[in-house]
VMD Tcl script that draws the C-alpha trace (Angstrom):
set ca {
  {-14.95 -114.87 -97.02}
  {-11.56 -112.97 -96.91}
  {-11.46 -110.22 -94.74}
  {-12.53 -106.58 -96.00}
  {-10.72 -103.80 -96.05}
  {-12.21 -101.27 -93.35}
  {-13.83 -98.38 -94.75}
  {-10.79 -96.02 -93.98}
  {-8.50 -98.54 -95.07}
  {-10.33 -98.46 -98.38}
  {-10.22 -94.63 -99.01}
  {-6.31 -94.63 -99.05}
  {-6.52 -97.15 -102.18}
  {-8.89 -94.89 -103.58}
  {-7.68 -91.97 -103.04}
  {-3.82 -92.71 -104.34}
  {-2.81 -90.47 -106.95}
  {0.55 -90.35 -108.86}
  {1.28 -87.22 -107.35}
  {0.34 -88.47 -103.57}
  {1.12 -92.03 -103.26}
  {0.16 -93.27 -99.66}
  {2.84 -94.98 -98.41}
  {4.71 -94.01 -95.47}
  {8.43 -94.95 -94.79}
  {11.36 -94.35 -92.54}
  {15.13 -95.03 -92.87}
  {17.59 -96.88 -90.30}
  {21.49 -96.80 -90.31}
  {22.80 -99.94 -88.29}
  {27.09 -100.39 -87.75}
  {27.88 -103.48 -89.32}
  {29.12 -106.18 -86.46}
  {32.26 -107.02 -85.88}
  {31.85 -110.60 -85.65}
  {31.94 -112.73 -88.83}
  {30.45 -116.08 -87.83}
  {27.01 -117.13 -89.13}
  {25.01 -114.92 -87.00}
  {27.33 -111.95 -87.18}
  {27.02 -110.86 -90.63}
  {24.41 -107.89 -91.80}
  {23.84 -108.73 -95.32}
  {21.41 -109.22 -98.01}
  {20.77 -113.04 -97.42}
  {20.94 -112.19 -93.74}
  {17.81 -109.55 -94.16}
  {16.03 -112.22 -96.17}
  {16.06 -114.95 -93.78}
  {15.39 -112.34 -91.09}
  {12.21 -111.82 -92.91}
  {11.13 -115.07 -93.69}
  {11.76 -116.26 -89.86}
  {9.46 -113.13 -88.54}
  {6.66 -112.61 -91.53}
  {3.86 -114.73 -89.75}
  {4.20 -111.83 -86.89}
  {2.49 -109.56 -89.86}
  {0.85 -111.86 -91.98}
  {-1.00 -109.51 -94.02}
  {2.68 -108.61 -95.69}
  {2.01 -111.89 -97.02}
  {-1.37 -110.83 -98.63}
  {-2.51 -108.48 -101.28}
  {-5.80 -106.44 -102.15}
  {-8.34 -108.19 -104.17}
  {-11.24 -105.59 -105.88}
  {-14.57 -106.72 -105.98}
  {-16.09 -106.93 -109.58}
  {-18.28 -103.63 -109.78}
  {-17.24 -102.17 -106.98}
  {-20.17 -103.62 -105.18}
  {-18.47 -103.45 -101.74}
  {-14.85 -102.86 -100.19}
  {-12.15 -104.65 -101.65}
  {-10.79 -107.99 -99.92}
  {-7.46 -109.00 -98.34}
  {-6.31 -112.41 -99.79}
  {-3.30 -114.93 -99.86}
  {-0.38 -113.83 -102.41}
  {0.18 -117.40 -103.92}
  {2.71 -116.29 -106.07}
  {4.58 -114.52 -102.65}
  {8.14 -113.98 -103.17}
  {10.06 -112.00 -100.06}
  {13.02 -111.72 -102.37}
  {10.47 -109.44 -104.71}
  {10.03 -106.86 -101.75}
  {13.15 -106.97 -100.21}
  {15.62 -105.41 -102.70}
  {19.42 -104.79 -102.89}
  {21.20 -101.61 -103.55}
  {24.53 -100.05 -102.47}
  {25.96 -96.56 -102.65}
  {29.65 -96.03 -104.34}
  {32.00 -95.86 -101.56}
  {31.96 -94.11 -99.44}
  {28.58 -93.12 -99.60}
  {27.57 -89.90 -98.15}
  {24.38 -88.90 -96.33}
  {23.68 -87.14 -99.13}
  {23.60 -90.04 -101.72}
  {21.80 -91.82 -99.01}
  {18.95 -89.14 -98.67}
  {18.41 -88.62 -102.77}
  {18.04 -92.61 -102.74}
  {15.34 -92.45 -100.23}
  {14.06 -89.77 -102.22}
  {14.08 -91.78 -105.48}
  {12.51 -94.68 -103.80}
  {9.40 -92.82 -102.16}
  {8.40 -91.07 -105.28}
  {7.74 -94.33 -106.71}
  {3.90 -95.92 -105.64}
  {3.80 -99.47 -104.72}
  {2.74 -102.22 -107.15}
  {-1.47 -103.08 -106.37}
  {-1.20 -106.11 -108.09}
  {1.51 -107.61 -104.91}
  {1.45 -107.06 -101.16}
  {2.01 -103.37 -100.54}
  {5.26 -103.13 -99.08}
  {9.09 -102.88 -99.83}
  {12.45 -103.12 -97.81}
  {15.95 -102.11 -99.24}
  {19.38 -102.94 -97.45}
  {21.59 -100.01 -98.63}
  {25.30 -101.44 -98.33}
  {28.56 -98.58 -99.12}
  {27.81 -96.17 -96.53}
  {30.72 -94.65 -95.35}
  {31.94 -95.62 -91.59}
  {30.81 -99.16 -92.01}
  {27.58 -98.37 -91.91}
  {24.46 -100.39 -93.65}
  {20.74 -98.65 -94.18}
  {17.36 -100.24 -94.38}
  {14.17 -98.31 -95.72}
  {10.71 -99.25 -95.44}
  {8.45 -98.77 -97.45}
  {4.35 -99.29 -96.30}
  {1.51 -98.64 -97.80}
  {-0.89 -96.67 -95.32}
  {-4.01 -99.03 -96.32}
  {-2.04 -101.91 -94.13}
  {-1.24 -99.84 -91.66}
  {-4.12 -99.57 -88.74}
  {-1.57 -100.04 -85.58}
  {-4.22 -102.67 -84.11}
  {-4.24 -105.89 -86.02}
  {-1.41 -104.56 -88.57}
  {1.73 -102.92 -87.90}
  {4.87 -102.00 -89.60}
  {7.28 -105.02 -90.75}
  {10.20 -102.56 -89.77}
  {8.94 -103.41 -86.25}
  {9.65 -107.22 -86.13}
  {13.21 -107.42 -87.21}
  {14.51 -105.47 -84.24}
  {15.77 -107.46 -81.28}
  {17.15 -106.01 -77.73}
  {20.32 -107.73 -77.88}
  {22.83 -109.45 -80.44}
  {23.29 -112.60 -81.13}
  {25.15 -114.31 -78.51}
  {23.54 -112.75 -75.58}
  {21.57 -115.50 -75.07}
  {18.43 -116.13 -77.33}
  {17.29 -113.11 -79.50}
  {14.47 -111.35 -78.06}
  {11.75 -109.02 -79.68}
  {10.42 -105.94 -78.28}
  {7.10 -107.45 -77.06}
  {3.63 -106.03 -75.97}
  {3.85 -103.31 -73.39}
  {7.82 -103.44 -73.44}
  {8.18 -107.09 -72.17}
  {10.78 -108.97 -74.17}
  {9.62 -111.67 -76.13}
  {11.22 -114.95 -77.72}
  {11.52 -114.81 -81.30}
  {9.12 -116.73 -83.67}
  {10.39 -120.46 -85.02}
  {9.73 -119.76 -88.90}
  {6.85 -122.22 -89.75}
  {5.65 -123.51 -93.09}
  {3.11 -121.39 -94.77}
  {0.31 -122.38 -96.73}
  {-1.77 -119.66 -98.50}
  {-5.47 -119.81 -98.33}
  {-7.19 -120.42 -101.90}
  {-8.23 -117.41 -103.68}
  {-11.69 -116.44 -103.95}
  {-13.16 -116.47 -107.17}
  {-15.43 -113.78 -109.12}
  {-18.76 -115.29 -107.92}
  {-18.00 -115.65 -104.74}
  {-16.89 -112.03 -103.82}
  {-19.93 -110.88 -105.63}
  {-22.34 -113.13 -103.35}
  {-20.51 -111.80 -100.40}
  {-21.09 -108.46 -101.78}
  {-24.97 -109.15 -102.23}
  {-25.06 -110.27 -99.12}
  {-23.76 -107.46 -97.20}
  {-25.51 -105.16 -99.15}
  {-29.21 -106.90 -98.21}
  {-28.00 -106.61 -94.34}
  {-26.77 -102.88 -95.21}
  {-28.63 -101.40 -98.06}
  {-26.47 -97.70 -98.04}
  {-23.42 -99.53 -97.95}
  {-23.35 -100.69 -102.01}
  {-24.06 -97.26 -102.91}
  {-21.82 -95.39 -100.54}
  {-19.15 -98.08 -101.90}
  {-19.54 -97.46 -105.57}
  {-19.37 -93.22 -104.78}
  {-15.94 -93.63 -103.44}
  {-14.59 -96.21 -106.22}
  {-16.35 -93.63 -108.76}
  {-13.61 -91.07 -107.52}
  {-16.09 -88.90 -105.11}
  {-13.58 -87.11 -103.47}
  {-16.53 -85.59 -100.63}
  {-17.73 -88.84 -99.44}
  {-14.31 -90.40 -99.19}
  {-13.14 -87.64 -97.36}
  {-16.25 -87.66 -95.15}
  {-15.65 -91.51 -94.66}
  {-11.85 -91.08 -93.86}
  {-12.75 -88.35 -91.39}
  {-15.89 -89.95 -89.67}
  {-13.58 -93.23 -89.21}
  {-10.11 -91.31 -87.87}
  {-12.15 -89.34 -86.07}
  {-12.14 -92.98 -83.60}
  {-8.30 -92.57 -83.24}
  {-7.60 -88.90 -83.93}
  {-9.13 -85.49 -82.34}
  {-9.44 -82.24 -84.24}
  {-8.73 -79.18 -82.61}
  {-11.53 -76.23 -83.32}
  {-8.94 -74.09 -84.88}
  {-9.77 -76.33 -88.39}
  {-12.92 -73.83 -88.30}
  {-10.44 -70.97 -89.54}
  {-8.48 -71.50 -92.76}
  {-4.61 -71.89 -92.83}
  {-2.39 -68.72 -93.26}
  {-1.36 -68.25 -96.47}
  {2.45 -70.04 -96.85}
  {4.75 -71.13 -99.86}
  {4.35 -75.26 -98.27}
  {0.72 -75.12 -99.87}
  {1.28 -75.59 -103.40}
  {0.78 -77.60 -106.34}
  {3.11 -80.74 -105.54}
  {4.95 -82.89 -108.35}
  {5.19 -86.87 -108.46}
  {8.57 -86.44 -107.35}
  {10.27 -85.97 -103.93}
  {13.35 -84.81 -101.58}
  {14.29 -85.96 -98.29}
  {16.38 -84.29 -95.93}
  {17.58 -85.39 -92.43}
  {18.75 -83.80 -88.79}
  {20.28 -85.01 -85.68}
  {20.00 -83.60 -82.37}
  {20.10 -85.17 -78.47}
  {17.19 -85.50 -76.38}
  {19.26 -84.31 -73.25}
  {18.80 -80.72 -74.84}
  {15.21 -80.85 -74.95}
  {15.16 -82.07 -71.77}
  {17.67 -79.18 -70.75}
  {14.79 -76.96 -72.08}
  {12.29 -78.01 -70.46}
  {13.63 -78.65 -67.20}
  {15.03 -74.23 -67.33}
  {11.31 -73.40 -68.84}
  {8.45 -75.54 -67.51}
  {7.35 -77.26 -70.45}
  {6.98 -80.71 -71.95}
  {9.80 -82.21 -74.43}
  {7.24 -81.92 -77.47}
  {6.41 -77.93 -76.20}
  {10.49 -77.67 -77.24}
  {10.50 -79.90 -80.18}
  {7.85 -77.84 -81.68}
  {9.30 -74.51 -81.00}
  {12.52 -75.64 -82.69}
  {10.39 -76.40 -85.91}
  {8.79 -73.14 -85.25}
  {11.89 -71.56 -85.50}
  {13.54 -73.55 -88.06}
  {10.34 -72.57 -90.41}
  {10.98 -68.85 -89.43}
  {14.78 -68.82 -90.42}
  {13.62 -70.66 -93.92}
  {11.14 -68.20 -94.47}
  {13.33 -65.24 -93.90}
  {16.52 -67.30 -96.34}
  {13.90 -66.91 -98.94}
  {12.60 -63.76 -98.79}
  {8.92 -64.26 -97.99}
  {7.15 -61.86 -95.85}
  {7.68 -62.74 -92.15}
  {5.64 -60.46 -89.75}
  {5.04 -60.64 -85.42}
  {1.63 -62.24 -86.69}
  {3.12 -64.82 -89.31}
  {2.33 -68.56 -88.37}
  {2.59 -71.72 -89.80}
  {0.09 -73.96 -88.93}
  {0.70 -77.55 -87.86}
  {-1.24 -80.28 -87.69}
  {0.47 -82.50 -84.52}
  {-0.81 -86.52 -84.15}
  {1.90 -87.39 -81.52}
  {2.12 -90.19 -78.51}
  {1.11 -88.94 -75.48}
  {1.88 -89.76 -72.06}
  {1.82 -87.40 -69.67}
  {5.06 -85.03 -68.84}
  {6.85 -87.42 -67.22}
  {10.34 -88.94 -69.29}
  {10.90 -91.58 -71.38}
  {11.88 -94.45 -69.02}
  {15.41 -95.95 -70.07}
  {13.30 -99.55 -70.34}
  {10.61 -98.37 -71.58}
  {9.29 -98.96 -75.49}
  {6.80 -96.56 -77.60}
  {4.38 -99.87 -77.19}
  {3.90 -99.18 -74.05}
  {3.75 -95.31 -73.94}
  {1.03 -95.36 -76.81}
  {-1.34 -96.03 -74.94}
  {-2.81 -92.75 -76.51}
  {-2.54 -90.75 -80.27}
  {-4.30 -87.91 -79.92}
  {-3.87 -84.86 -82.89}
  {-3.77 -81.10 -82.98}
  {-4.27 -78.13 -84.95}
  {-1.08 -75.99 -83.52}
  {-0.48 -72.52 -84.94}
  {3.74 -72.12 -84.82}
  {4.53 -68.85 -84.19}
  {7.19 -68.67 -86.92}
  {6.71 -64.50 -86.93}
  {8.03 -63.81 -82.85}
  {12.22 -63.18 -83.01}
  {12.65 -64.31 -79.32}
  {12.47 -67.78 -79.29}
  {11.60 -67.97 -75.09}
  {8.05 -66.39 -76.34}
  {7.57 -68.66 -79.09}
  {8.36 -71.50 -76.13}
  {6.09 -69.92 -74.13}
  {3.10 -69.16 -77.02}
  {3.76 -73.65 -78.20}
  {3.17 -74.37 -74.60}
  {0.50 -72.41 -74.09}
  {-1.11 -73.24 -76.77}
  {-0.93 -77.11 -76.91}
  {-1.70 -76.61 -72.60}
  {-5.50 -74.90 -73.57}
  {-5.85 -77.50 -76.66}
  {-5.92 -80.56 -73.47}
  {-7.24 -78.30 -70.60}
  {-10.22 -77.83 -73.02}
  {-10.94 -81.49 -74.11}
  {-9.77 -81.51 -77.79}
  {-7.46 -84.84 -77.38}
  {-9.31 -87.39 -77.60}
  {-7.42 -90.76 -76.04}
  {-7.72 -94.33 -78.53}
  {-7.57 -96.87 -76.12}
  {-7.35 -99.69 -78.38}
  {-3.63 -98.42 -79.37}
  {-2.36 -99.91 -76.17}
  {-2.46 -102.90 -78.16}
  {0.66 -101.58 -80.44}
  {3.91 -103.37 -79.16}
  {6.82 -103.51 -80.10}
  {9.40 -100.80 -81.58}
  {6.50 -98.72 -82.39}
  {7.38 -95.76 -84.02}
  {7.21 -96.61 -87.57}
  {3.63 -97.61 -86.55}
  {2.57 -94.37 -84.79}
  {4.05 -92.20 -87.96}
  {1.90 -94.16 -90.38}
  {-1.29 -94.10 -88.39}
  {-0.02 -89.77 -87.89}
  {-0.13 -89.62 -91.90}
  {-3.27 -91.51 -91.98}
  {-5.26 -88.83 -89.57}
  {-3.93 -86.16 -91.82}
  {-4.93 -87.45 -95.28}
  {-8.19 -86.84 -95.86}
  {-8.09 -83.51 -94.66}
  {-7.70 -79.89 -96.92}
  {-4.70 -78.10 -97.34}
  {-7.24 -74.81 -96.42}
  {-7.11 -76.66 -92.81}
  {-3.25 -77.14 -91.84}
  {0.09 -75.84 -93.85}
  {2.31 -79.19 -92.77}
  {2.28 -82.42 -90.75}
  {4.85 -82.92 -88.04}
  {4.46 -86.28 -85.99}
  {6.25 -86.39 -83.02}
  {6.83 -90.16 -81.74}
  {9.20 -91.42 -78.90}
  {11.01 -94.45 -79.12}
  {13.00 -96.62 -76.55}
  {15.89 -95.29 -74.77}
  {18.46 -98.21 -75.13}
  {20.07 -99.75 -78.48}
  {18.16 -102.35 -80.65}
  {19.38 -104.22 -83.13}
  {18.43 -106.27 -86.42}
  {20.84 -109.69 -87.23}
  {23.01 -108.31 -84.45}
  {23.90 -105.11 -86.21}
  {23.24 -102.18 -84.10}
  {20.38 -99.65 -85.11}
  {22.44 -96.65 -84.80}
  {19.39 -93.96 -86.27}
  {16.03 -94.30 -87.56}
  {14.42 -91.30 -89.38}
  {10.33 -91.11 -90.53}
  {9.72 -90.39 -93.98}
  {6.00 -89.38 -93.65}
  {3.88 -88.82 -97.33}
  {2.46 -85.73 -98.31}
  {-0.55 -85.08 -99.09}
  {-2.49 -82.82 -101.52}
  {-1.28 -79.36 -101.78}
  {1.34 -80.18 -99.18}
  {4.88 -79.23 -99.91}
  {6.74 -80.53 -97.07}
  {6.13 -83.04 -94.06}
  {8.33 -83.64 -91.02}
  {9.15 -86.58 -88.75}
  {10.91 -87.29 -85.91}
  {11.83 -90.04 -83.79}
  {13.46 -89.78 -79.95}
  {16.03 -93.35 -79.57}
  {18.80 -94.01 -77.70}
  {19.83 -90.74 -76.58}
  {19.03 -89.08 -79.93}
  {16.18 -87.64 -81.76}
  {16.14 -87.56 -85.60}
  {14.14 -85.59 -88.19}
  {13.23 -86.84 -91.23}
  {11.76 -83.60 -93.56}
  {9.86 -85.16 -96.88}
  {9.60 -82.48 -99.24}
  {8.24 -82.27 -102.85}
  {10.85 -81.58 -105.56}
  {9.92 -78.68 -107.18}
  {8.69 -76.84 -104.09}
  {11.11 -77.85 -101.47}
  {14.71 -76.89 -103.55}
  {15.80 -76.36 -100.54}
  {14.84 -78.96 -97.98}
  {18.56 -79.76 -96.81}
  {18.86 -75.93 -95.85}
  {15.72 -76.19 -93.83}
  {16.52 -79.45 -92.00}
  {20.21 -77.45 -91.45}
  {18.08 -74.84 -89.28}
  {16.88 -77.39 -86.66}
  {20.30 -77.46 -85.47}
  {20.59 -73.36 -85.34}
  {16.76 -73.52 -83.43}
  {17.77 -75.64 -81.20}
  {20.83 -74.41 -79.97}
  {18.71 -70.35 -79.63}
  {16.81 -72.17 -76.75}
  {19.93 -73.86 -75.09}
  {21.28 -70.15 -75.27}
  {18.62 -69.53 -72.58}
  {19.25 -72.59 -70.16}
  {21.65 -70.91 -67.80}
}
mol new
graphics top color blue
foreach p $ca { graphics top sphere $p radius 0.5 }
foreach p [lrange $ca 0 end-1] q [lrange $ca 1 end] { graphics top cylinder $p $q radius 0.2 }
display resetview
C-alpha cells in the first residue's frame, strides 16, 4: 500500500481554500557566471537538468496525492506516471531591465495562484531580465509535502558550496558536512493503486482503528473543529504554544477579511547590525530582529492613521530555529543549528516611542517565555540537512495554520542560514527571501532569512488589505537604523 498522508499532512489538503492556498515559497537572486562553457551557463535547460540529476534526493516531488473513494481514510501518496519536470519548472523573464519591483508583483502573481491536485504539488520558475545580470528562482511548495523529516524543500537540493570547477560539486549535507552530488539514475514509477485496493486498505485500517474512518470522513466533510483540533494535537509534537493564546489578540487592521489575491514586498539589511545590537544591549540577534518589526509595525500604523497608544501591541506568533545565543558559525548550515523549532506567542510592543524599551520589553519577554518552559525542543528536526531554511519557513507556516486569527495578529519566522556563498549550476545565490502563506483572517506575514552576511525579509501581504506593503517593508530599514543610533 502507498504511503498515507499523516493526519496533519491531510488537514492542509483539506483545509485549502481559494482565498488561503497552502503553499509556502521563497525567492533567490543568483549573478549569472562569467564563464560560458558547459557548466558555466545559468539557464532554463541548465535548471532542468539540475533537477532531473537531484529529484531522487526528494522523491515525493515525483509523486502526487491520490483520495481514497469515500473518504474512508487519509488520502495516499503515489507515483506520477505521467511526471514531466518541464511541467513544474517554468520559464519567464522580466523586460529589461527588470526592476525589483516587477520582480516582487511576479512573485505576487505566482503565489496567488493554488497548485494543481491532480500533479505533484510543487513549482519552480527561473526569472531571466533582471537588471545587473541577475537571474531569480521561486519556489513554490505545497505545505502538505513539507514535514522537514522525510520531506524537505526541492529549493534545498540544487544548492552546492562551490562552482563548477572547484573540484566536484558538493551539496550541503546532514549536519553541515559536504556531500557528493547524486549520479541521476533511471526512474521507474511504482504502479498505481486501483479503486479496490485503497478501499481494502481503508477497511483494514479502520477494523485495527475503529475512530479513525469516522474522524476521517469529519474532516473531508469540511469540519473545520476537528481539523483544527487534529492540526493542533499533531504540531503540537514540533511546535509549543505560549499561554498568552488564553487572551485574545488586540484588535489591529492585519486581521481582516483577506482576498484570493496577494502582494509581496522585500528588505535588505546586514547581520553585523544586529549583532552590533546585541553585543551594546545584552540580547540575542532574534530579541533585535523582532524589535525592528516591532517598530517597523509602529511607524506603519502611525503612516495610516490608526490609533497607536503606550499600550498598543501587535501580537506575533514566532516558530524560529533555536540554538542558544551563541553566533552563527561562518561553516556552519541551518541543518545543523535546527536541531530545535520551538514557537511563541510574542506581544510587540508597537505602542513604546523609545525603541531601547521596546528592546528591552522583546527580550524580556521571549527570556520568561524559555525560563518558564513554553519551548518545547523537536528532536527529530536534527534530521533536516542541508540549506534548510526554505524547510524551517514551511514547517513555521504549518504550526500557524490551524490556529484563529482571535489568537495571533501575524506570523514572523525567523530562520538562519549559512554564513558563506552557495550556489546553483555555478551561479552564485546572491539573496533568498521567504514568502510565507497567510492564513485566515491574516493580512500580512513576514519572513526572513540571515545568509552570507545579509538578512532578508520577505513581507506577504493580501491585496486589498496590504496597499501598502512596500511602505511597510521600507520601515525595516528606518527600525533598524533607531537601534544602531544607540550602539555608541
Amino acid at each position: 500500500m502507498p504511503p498515507r498522508l499523516s493526519a496533519l499532512d491531510a488537514s492542509f489538503l483539506y483545509l485549502e481554500q481559494s482565498t488561503t492556498p497552502m503553499h509556502v515559497g521563497a525567492v533567490s537572486t543568483f549573478r549569472r557566471p562569467r564563464s560560458a562553457g558547459p557548466l558555466g551557463g545559468f539557464d532554463y535547460d541548465r535548471l532542468v537538468e539540475l533537477i532531473e540529476q537531484r529529484i531522487a534526493l526528494v522523491p515525493r516531488y515525483r509523486q502526487k496525492v491520490r483520495y481514497v473513494p469515500g473518504n474512508l481514510a487519509r488520502p495516499v501518496w503515489i507515483d506520477d506516471p505521467d511526471f514531466d519536470v518541464a511541467y513544474h519548472v517554468r520559464r519567464s523573464a522580466l523586460p529589461k531591465p527588470g526592476s525589483d519591483e516587477q520582480l516582487t508583483e511576479l512573485v505576487a502573481r505566482l503565489m496567488s495562484r493554488p497548485l494543481d491536485h491532480t500533479r505533484p504539488l510543487w513549482e519552480m520558475y527561473l526569472v531571466e531580465g533582471l537588471a545587473r545580470g541577475r537571474t531569480a528562482v521561486i519556489t513554490k511548495t505545497h505545505q502538505a509535502m513539507v514535514d522537514g523529516i522525510s520531506a524537505f524543500d526541492i529549493g534545498q537540493v540544487i544548492l552546492d558550496v562551490s562552482p563548477p570547477g572547484e573540484g566536484d560539486p558538493r551539496l550541503l549535507g546532514e549536519n553541515g558536512r559536504r556531500a557528493r552530488a547524486p549520479v541521476e539514475v533511471l526512474w521507474m514509477p511504482r504502479p498505481e493503486p486501483t479503486h479496490a485496493q485503497l478501499v481494502l486498505g481503508a477497511v483494514a485500517e479502520a477494523v485495527a482503528r475503529p475512530g479513525e474512518i469516522v474522524d476521517n470522513v469529519r474532516v473531508a466533510a469540511g469540519d473545520a473543529l476537528a481539523t483544527v483540533g487534529k492540526i493542533t494535537g499533531t504540531a503540537g509534537k514540533l511546535f509549543s504554544i505560549a499561554r498568552t493564546a488564553s487572551r485574545r489578540a488586540p484588535g489591529s487592521p492585519l486581521n481582516v477579511d483577506i482576498s484570493t489575491q496577494r502582494r509581496f514586498a522585500t528588505a535588505r539589511t546586514q547581520l553585523d547590525s544586529y549583532r552590533r545590537v546585541r553585543a551594546a544591549h545584552g540580547c540575542t540577534v532574534n530579541d533585535v530582529v523582532l524589535t525592528v518589526v516591532s517598530g517597523a509595525l509602529r511607524n506603519w500604523l502611525l503612516s495610516r492613521g490608526e490609533p497607536v497608544t503606550p499600550s498598543s501591541s501587535v501580537r506575533a506568533m514566532v516558530p524560529l530555529s533555536v540554538r542558544g545565543e551563541a553566533d552563527v558559525p561562518s561553516s556552519a548550515v541551518a541543518g545543523s543549528l535546527g536541531n530545535r523549532v520551538s514557537s511563541f506567542l510574542v506581544d510587540l510592543p508597537v505602542g513604546e516611542p523609545s525603541p531601547v524599551v521596546r528592546l528591552h520589553h522583546v527580550t524580556h519577554a521571549m527570556r520568561e517565555h524559555t525560563a518558564t518552559g513554553q519551548s518545547v525542543g523537536a528532536d527529530t528536526l536534527v534530521r533536516i540537512g542541508g540549506f534548510a531554511p526554505p524547510t524551517l519557513h514551511a514547517l513555521g507556516a504549518r504550526a500557524a495554520s490551524g490556529f484563529s486569527k482571535r489568537i495571533f495578529n501575524l506570523v514572523v519566522t525567523n530562520v538562519p542560514g549559512p554564513q558563506f556563498p552557495l550556489y546553483a549550476a555555478g551561479a552564485r545565490m546572491l539573496e533568498m527571501f521567504p514568502v510565507v502563506p497567510l492564513a485566515k483572517g491574516q493580512a500580512l506575514s513576514i519572513g526572513l532569512t540571515s545568509y552570507d552576511g545579509g538578512v532578508y525579509y520577505g513581507f506577504n501581504g493580501d491585496r486589498d488589505g496590504m496597499s501598502d506593503i512596500d511602505v511597510l517593508a521600507g520601515m525595516v530599514v528606518e527600525s533598524l537604523d533607531e537601534l544602531l543610533a544607540t550602539v555608541g
